[in-house]
C-alpha positions in Angstrom: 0.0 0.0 0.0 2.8 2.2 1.1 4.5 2.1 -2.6 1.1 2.9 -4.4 0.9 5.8 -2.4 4.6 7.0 -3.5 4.1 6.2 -6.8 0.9 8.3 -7.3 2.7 10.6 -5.4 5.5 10.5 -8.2 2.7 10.3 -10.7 0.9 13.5 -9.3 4.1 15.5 -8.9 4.9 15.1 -12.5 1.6 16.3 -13.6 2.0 19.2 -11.4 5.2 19.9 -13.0 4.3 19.4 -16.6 1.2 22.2 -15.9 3.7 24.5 -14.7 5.9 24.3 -17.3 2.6 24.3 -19.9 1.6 27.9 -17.7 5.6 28.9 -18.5 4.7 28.9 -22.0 1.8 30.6 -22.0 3.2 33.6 -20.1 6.2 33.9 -21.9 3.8 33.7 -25.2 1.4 36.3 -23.5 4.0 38.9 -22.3 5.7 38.7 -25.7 2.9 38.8 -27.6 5.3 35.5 -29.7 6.3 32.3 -29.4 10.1 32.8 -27.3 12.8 30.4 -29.2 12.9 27.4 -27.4 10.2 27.9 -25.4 8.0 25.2 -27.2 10.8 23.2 -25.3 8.8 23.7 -21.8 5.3 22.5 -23.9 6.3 19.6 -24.9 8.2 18.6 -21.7 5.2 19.5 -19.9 2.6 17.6 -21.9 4.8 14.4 -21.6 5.3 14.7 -18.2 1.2 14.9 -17.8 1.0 12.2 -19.7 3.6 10.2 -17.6 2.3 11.6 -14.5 -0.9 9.9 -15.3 0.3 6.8 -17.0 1.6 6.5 -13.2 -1.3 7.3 -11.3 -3.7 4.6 -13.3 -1.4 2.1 -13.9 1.6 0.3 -10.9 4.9 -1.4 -12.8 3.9 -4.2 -10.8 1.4 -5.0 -13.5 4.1 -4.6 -16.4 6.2 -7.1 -18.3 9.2 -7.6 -18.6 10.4 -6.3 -21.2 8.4 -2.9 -20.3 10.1 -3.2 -16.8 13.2 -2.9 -18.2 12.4 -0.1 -20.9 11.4 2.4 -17.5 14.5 0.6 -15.1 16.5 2.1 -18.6 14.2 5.6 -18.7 14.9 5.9 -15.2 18.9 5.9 -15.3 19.0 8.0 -17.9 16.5 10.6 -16.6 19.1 10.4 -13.4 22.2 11.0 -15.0 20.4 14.2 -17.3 19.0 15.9 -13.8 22.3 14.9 -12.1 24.3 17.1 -14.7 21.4 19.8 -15.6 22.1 20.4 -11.7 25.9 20.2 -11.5 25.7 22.5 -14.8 23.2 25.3 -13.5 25.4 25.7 -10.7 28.1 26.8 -12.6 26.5 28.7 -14.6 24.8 30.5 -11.8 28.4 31.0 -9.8 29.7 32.4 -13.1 26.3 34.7 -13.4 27.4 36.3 -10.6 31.3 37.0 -10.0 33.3 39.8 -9.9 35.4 41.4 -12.4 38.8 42.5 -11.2 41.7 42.0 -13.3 42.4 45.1 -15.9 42.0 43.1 -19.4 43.6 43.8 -22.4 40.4 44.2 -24.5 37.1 43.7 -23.7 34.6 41.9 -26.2 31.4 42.0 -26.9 29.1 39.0 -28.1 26.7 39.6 -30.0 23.2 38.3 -29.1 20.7 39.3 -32.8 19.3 42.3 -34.5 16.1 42.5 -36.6 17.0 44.8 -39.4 19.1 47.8 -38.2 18.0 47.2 -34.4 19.5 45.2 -31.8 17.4 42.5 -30.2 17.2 43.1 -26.2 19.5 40.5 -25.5 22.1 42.0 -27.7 21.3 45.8 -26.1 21.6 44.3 -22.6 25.4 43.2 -23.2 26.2 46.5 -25.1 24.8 48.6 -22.5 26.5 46.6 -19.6 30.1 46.7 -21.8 29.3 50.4 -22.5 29.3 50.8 -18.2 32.5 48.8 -18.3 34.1 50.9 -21.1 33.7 53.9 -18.7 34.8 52.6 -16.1 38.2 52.1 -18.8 38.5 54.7 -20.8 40.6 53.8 -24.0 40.4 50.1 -23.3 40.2 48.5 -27.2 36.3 47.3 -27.8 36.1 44.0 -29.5 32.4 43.7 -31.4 32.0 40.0 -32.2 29.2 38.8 -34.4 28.4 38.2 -37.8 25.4 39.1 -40.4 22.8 36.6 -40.2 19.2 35.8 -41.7 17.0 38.9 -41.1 19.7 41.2 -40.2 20.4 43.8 -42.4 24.3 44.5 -41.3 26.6 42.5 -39.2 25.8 42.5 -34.8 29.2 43.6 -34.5 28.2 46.9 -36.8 25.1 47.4 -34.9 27.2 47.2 -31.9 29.8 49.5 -33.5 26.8 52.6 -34.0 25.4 52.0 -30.7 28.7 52.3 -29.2 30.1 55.5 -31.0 26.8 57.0 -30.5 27.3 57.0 -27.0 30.7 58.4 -26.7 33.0 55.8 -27.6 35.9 56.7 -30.5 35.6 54.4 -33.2 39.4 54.0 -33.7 38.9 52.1 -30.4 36.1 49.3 -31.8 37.7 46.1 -33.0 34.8 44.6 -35.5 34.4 41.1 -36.1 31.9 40.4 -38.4 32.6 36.4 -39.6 31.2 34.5 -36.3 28.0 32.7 -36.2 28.1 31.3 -32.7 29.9 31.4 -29.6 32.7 29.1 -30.8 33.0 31.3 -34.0 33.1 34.5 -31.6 36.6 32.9 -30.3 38.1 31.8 -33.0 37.9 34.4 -35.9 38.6 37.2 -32.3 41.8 34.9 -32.0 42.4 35.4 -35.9 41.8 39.0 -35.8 44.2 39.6 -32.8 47.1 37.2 -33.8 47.3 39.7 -36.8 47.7 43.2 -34.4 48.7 41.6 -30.8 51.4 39.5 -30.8 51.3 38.0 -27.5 49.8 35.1 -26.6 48.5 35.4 -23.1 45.9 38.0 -23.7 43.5 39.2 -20.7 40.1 39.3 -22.5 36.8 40.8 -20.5 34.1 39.0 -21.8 30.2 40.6 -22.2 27.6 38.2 -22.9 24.6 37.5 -21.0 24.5 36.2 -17.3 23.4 32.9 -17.8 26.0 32.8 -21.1 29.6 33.3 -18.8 30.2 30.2 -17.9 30.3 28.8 -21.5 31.8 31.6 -23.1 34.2 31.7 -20.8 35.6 28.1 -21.2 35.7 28.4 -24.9 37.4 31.6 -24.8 40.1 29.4 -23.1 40.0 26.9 -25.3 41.8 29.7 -28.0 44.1 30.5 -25.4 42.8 33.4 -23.4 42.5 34.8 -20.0 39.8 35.3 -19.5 37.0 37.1 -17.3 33.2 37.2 -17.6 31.6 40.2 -17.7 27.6 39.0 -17.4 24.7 41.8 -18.3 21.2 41.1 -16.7 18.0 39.7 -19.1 14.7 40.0 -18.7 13.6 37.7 -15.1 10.6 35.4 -17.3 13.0 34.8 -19.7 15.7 33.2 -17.7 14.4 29.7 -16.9 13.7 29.5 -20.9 17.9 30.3 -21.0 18.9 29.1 -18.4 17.5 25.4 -19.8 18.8 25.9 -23.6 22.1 26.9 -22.0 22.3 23.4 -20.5 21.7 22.2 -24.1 24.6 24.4 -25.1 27.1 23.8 -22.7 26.9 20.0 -23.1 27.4 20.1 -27.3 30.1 23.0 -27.1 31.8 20.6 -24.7 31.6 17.5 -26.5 31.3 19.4 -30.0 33.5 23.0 -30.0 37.1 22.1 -30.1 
């Protein structure tokens, strides 16, 4: 009696989840009057969940066969190991959300995060604002604008960094545009390519702009090319973090399996 109980007790819980993350979607669709990339993600988990939750309250894998037994034993491990490292992942990206910035860098970069048009997206304005506060706090410290021209964008991110940037005060002899990158791992390479052509040395101190939950994987790929590196991480918009927080997850495992 006592392990029906827990498992509709398992079986309710993940029907409570999977509404949540069903109302998660909805309210990100509702205050962005759009569907938010990736946030179909937390639909779909949610109406399987539901769906498991009440697969679990009807039915007891005492009843199953074998074969069946084994498929959930299976679903089970694997579901372990992917919560075990979504945790151990979130909490370093969450530690490198939120340290400090100390060492004096050599250049500080920005990454860029889309623009529709002419316009930045807010994600991309978030970082450029937060490196514009940095960049006067270091006057005449040499502006990196990483990010290339992509579909629906009408000049590079780096160029629509580059205007927003001068048009607040800061010389354009002092921007660095690169304009080839299509990711984060392109970001660090063709910045490593630009700078092997005007800076010579190899240890160069890098201050890094990108979005909060984005540190933590820009900074070990910025390492991976060879660079000291710091994170710099600008705020984004609170309903919209668990939607990055998740893909980031995503993000961090294939740039550290994939991005070499």
């Amino acid at each position: 009696m006592k392990n029906l109980k827990n498992h509709k007790g398992i079986g309710y819980f993940l029907v409570a989840f999977g509404i949540i993350n069903i109302l998660y979607f909805i309210s990100c669709f509702i205050a962005f009057s759009r569907f938010v990339n990736f946030s179909e993600f937390f639909v779909v988990l949610g109406i399987v969940c539901v769906i498991l939750g009440i697969y679990k309250i009807r039915f007891h894998e005492n009843n199953f066969n074998k074969v069946m037994k084994r498929f959930l034993t299976a679903l089970k491990v694997f579901t372990s190991i992917i919560i075990i490292s979504f945790i151990f992942v979130e909490g370093c990206i969450f530690v490198s959300a939120n340290e400090s910035h100390n060492k004096k860098p050599d250049y500080i970069m920005i990454l860029g995060g889309g623009i529709s048009g002419r316009n930045m997206l807010l994600v991309q304005l978030q970082r450029t604002q937060e490196a514009l506060k940095y960049i006067k706090q270091n006057p005449g410290i040499k502006v990196i604008a990483s990010g290339g021209q992509g579909r629906g964008e009408d000049i590079s991110e780096a160029e629509a960094m580059r205007i927003y940037l001068v048009q607040h005060g800061v010389k354009n002899e002092d921007i660095i545009k690169e304009e080839k990158s299509q990711n984060t791992l392109g970001n660090m390479k063709y910045t490593r390519e630009i700078l092997k052509k005007i800076d010579g040395r190899e240890n160069i101190q890098l201050a890094v702009v990108t979005s909060n939950f984005h540190v933590f994987r820009a900074k070990f790929l910025a390492k991976r090319y060879g660079f000291q590196v710091e994170g710099v991480p600008a705020p984004v918009n609170y309903l919209l973090l668990p939607n990055y927080c998740v893909r980031e997850y995503f993000g961090v495992v294939k740039s550290f399996i994939f991005d070499r």
